[in-house]
N, C-alpha and C positions, 0 to 999 in steps of 0.2 A: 821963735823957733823957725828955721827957716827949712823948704821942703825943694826938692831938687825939681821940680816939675816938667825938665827936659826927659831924665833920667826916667820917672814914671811913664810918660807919654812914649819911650822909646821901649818899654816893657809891653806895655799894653798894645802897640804896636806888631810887637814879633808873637807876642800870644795869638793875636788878629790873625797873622799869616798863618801860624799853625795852625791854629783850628781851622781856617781854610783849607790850609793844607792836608791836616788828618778826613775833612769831610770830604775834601777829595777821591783819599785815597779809600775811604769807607766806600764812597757813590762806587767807585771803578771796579772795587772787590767787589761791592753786591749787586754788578751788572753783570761782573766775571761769573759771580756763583749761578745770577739767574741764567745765564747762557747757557753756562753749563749742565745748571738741572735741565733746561728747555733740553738739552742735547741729550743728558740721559732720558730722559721722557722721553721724547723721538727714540732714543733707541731702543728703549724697553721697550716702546709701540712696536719696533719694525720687528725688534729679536721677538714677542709677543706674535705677531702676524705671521712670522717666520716658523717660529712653533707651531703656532696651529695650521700654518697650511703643507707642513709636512704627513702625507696622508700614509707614508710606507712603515716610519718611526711612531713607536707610542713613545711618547715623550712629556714626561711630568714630575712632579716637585713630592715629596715627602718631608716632615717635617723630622726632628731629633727622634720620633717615637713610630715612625714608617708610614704615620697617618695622609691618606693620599691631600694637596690643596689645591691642585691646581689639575687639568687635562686635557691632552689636545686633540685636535680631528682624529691623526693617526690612531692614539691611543682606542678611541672610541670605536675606529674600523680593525682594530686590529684584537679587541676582547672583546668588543658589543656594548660595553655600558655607556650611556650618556652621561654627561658631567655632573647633573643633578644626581645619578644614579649612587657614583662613586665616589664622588669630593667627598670626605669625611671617614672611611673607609681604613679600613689597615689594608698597605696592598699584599700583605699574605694572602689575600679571599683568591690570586691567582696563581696560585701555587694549588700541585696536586694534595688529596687526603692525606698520601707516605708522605711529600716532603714535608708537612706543616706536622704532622706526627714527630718527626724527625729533627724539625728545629732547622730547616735551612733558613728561613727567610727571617730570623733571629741572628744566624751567623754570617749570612748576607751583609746585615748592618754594622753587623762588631767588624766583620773583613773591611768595609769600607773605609769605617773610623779610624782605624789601627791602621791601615796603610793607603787610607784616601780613595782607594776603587776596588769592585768587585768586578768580577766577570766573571758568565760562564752559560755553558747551552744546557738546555733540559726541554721538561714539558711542562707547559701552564693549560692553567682551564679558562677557557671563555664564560662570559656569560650564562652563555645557553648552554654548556657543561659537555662543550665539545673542548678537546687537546689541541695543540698546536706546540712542535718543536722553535724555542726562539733562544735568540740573542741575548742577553742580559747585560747592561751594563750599568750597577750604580756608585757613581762619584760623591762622594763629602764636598758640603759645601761650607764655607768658614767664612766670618764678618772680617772685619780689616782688622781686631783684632784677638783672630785668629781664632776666636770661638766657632764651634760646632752649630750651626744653625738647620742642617737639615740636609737632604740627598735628592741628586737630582737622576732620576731615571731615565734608562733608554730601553727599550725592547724593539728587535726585529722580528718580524714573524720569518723562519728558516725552513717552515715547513718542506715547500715545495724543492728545496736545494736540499734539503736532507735526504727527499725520496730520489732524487739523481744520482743523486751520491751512494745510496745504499745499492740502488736499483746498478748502477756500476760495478761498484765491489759484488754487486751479488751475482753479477754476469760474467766480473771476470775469476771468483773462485767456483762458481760452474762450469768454467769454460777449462780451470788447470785440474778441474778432478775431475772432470770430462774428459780429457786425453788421458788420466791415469786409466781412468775406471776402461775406455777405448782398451788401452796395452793390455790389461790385463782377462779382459773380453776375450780381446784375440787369443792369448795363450790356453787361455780355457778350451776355447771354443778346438784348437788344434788338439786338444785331448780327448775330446767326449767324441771330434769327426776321426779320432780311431776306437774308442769304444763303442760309438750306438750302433755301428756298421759291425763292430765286430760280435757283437751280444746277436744283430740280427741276421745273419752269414751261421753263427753256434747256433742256435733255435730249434731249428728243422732237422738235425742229428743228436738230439736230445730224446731220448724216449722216458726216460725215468721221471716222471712226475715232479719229484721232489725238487729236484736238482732244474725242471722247466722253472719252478716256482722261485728259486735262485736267481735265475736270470730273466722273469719277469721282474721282479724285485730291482734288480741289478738296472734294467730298463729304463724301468720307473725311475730310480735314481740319480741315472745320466740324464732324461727328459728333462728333470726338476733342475739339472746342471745347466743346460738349453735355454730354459724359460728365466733362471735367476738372470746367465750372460743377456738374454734378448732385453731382462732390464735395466741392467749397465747401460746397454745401447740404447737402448730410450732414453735413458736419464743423459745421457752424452750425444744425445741427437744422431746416432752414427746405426742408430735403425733404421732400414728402409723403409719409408714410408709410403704402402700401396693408398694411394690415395684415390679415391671413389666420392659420388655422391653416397654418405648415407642419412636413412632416415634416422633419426637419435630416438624420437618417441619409443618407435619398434626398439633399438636397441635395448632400450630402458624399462620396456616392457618385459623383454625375453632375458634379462637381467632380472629383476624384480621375483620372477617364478621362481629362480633357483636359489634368492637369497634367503628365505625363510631357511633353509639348509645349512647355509653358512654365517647367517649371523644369530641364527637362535628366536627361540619362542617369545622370549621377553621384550623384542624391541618391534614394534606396531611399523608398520611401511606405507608411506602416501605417497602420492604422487598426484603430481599436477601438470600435468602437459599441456601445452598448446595446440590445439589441434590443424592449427594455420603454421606450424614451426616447419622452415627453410630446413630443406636437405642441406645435411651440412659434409665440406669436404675434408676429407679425414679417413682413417681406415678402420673400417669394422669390428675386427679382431681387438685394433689397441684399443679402439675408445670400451670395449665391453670388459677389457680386465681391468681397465683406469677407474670404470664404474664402481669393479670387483674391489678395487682396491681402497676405495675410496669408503665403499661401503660398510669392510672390513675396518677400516680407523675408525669410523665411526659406531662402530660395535663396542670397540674396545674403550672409546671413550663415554661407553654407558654400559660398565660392570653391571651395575642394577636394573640393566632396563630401560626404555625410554622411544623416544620417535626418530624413523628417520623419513627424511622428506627430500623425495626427487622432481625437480619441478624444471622445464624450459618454455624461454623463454624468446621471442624475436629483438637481437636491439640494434640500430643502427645509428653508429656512435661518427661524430661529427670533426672536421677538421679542427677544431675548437676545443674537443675534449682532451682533458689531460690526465682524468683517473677512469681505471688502469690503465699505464701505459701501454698504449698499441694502437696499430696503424688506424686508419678513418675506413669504414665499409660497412657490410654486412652481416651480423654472425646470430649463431645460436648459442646462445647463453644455458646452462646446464647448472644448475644450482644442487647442490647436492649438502642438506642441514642435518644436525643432531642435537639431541638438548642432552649432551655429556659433561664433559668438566672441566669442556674449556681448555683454550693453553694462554701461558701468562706470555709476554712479546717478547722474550727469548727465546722459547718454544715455539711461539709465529714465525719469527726471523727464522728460522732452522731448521722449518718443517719441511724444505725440500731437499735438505745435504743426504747423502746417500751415505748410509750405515748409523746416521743418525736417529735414532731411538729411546721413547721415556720407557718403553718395555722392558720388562725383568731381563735376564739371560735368558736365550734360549726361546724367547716370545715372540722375537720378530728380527727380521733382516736390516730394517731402516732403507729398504729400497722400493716399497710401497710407492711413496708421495714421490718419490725421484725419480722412478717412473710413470708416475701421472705426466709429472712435470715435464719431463721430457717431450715426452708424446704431444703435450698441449704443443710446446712452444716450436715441434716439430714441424704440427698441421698447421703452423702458423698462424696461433692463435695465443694468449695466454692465459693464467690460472690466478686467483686469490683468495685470501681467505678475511674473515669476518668471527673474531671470537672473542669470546668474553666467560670469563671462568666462573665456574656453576650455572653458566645458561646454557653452552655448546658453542657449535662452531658454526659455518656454513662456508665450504668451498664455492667456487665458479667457476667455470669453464665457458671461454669463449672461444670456439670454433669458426671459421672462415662460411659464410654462407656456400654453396657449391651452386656455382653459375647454370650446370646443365642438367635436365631433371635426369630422375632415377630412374635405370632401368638395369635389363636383365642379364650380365658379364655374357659374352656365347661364350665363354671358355671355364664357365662357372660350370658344379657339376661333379660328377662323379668322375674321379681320374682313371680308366683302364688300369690294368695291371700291365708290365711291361713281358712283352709278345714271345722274348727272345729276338725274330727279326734278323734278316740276312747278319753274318758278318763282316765287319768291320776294323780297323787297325787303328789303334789308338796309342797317341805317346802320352803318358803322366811325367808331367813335370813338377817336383817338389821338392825341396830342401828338408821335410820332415819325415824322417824315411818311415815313420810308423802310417800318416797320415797316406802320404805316395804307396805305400806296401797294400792297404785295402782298398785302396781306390782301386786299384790295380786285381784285389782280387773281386770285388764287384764287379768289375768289367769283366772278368772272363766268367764269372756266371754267367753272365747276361750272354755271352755267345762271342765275344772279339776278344781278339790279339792283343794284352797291353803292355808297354816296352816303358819303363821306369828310367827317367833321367834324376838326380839329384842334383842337380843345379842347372841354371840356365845356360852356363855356359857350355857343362857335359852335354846339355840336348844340343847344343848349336851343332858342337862335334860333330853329334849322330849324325844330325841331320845334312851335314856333308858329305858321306858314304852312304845315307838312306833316307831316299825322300818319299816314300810308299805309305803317305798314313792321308787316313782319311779325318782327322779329329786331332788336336793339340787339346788335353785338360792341363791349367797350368794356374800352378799357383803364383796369387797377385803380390806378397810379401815375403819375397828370395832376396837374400843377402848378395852385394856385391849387383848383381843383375837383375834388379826385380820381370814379375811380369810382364807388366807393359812393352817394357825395354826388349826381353828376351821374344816378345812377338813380333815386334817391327824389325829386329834383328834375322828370326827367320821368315817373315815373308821372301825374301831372297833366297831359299830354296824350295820352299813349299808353296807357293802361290793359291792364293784363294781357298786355303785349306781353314777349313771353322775352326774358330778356339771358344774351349769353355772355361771360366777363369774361376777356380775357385780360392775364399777368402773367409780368414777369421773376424774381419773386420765389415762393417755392414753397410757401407757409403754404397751401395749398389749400383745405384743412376749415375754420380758421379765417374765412378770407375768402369763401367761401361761406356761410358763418353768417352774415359781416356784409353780406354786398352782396344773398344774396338770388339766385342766379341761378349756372349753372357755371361752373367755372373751368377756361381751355386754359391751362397754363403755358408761356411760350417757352425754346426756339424749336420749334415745332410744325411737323410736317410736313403734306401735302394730306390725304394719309389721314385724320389724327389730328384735322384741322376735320373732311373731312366725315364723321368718325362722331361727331362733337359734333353738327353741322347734322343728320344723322337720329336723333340721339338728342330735340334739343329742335324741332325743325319737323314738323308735320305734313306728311302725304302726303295729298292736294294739299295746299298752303300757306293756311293759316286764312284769309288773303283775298290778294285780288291789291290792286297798288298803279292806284294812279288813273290813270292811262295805258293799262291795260287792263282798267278796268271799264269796262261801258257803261249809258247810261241806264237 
């Protein structure tokens, strides 16, 4: 039997080179794969390092069942826990009581799965079982093939851009129902400056009792009309605000006496003042009804009973500081607490909208806190609240410290009754022929001439054929010509002749600057012209009108 032995040796041969050749290609692939793991390992490391030195991001892994595995710096600065704390963990534990009652952070996971990503902003609780508004975002994550292995999270902490943001919208729907609540001020205000003059003009030709009691009544009425519009304009900043050093303790004191009256037997009164507390600058009047009123909320948020607590305080809040917003300086802090019923943070957010109210019909105005508010952000200062439901609340008020101390107004005092006092020639200029008609007849109680224009343009007229007055009253919101305009218009007949400018709107200082001349806001009482008319008329009157001069 014969064997081909070439033929073998040339087999054995090309086997040789294959398997050289297969061991080749095995060495090459399994230098390929280790390079490659080496190179995933490097990048796991770096993406690892990467995660964890991102300190703004909580950023961590869940597994199929939301069990925390992994966590990084961020995460730990941005809830508090440390990694041993939380690894192992369901991250529901950072979800509030309602959403976990609710089932979000179960629908979180199904939203993922079902369409790969969740998102969405809310409030989570930290650690130490403080809130924080954040970012949410979790991704499904899937193996090569294609199974569900687990979710990778992200949270932002949005806290501090959500208070901007609010604190924005909240400035600028103050600011557009602040020009409503303004307009409509005004038109008030033009109706009551012809009633309270006209009820106090009827008075003194009244002899029948009954009918005086009418128009005390009637009085009373329009006052309560007065003080509602004075807190529009508080609430719309369009109150003038006499600003003074005051003491607040004193304030809070002579407050405190009369509140036993107005909030009832049942609710016990503390007070904690500072006795070293910065005069603060602000005006008298408002800050004792902002007390008033603040008092009164807090009555009513203790039906049954309970404490209220007045207390200030000195703080001096730093370039650095960023809660509550407001400038860097001096102030006095005014805390004003109750242990009521609390408001839930819809009713927090709301509690300064004007006609806003949880009160039945008929129980309240909703212009209380709207004009606190006001008035705070007036004296340029701001307000806050602190509440939590079935404990109470606790307002704040920070006031501007006042630079100069306190002393005693020389113009403070008892006002004189108005004299009569030479007479005088006065034009009323007004577009509101009820308001112009008693202005008009107020002055001539008082003893002077007074010559009624309805518009500014009709007075220019006059005052082309008659320049014989010693006094322009003129109102500052005339159609077509307003005040300002129709004064600088007649200085070129009347030279150096005073104006008194009156207005239903209450920018005082401003509109003083622009018009040149003072300002009575309405609705004004007799009193309140004639200590304008001896403030800007001489005694005798700089000249008589032409009817009573003689050759």
């Amino acid at each position: 039997m014969l064997i081909d032995v070439t033929d073998r040796k040339q087999v054995e041969e090309e086997r040789r080179l294959l398997n050289e050749t297969l061991e080749q290609r095995v060495q090459e692939r399994t230098r390929q794969l280790t390079e490659t793991l080496m190179q995933l390992r490097q990048s796991e490391r770096r993406f690892r390092l990467f995660v964890q030195g991102v300190a703004d991001y909580a950023i961590f892994m869940l597994d199929k069942d939301g069990i925390i595995t992994n966590w990084n710096s961020g995460a730990e600065r941005i809830n508090g826990y440390r990694a041993d704390e939380i690894i192992g963990q369901h991250f529901s534990v950072f979800y509030t009581p309602a959403d976990q009652k609710d089932g979000l952070p179960a629908r979180a996971l199904a939203t993922a799965t079902r369409d790969g990503r969740f998102e969405m902003e809310g409030w989570r609780v930290r650690k130490d079982g403080t809130r924080f508004w954040a970012n949410v975002v979790i991704d499904a994550v899937h193996d090569d093939d294609g199974e569900l292995i687990g979710f990778a999270k992200v949270t932002r902490d949005m806290t501090e851009r959500r208070a901007v943001e609010e604190q924005l919208r909240q400035s600028q729907k103050m600011e557009a129902v602040g020009q409503l609540t303004n307009g409509v001020a005004h038109d008030f205000n033009n109706l009551l400056a012809t009633i309270i003059p006209s009820l106090e003009l009827a008075q003194p030709h009244i002899k029948d009792e009954r009918v005086l009691r009418y128009l005390d009544n009637a009085m009373h009425a329009a006052e309560r009309g007065a003080q509602l519009t004075n807190q529009l304009l508080a609430f719309s900043r369009r109150h003038e605000l006499l600003a003074e050093p005051v003491d607040v303790n004193q304030v809070i004191s002579a407050t405190c006496e009369m509140l036993p009256r107005t909030i009832g037997p049942k609710i016990a009164i503390e007070t904690i003042l500072d006795g070293d507390a910065w005069p603060a600058k602000t005006e008298h009047g408002q800050l004792d009804l902002a007390l008033l009123n603040l008092a009164i909320n807090a009555r009513d948020a203790m039906p049954e009973g309970g404490k209220l607590t007045i207390a200030t305080k000195n703080v001096t809040r730093g370039s650095r500081s960023r809660h509550p917003p407001f400038d860097p300086g001096d102030y006095v802090m005014i805390a004003v607490a109750d242990t009521g019923t609390g408001m839930t943070e819809e009713v927090r957010s709301r509690a300064f909208e004007p006609f806003f109210t949880t009160k039945g019909t008929g129980k309240g105005t909703g212009l209380g806190l709207a004009m606190v508010y006001g008035f705070v952000k007036q004296s340029g200062g701001t307000i806050t609240i602190d509440s939590e439901i079935e404990r109470g609340s606790i307002f704040r008020i920070y006031l501007p410290r006042a630079l100069r101390r306190l002393g005693i107004d020389d113009e403070a005092g008892e006002r004189h009754k108005w004299d009569g006092g030479p007479p005088s020639r006065i034009l009323v200029v007004d577009d509101n022929s009820a308001v112009r008609a008693i202005t008009a007849v107020m002055l001539r109680a008082f003893g002077h001439d007074a010559v009624e224009a309805a518009s500014g343009q009709d007075a220019l007229t006059l005052l082309e054929r008659d320049r014989e007055f010693d006094l322009l009253i003129i109102d500052l919101a005339m159609p077509d010509l307003d005040g300002a305009e129709f004064a600088e218009s007649a200085e070129q007949f009347v030279p150096g002749v005073p104006r008194l400018f009156i207005t239903g709107y209450a920018e005082a200082s401003r509109l003083r600057q622009r018009a040149g001349g003072e300002v009575l806001k309405k609705p004004f009482r007799r009193a309140q012209l004639a200590e304008k008319l001896r403030r800007i008329l001489p005694a005798p009157a700089r000249r008589q009108w032409a009817g009573q001069s003689g050759p």
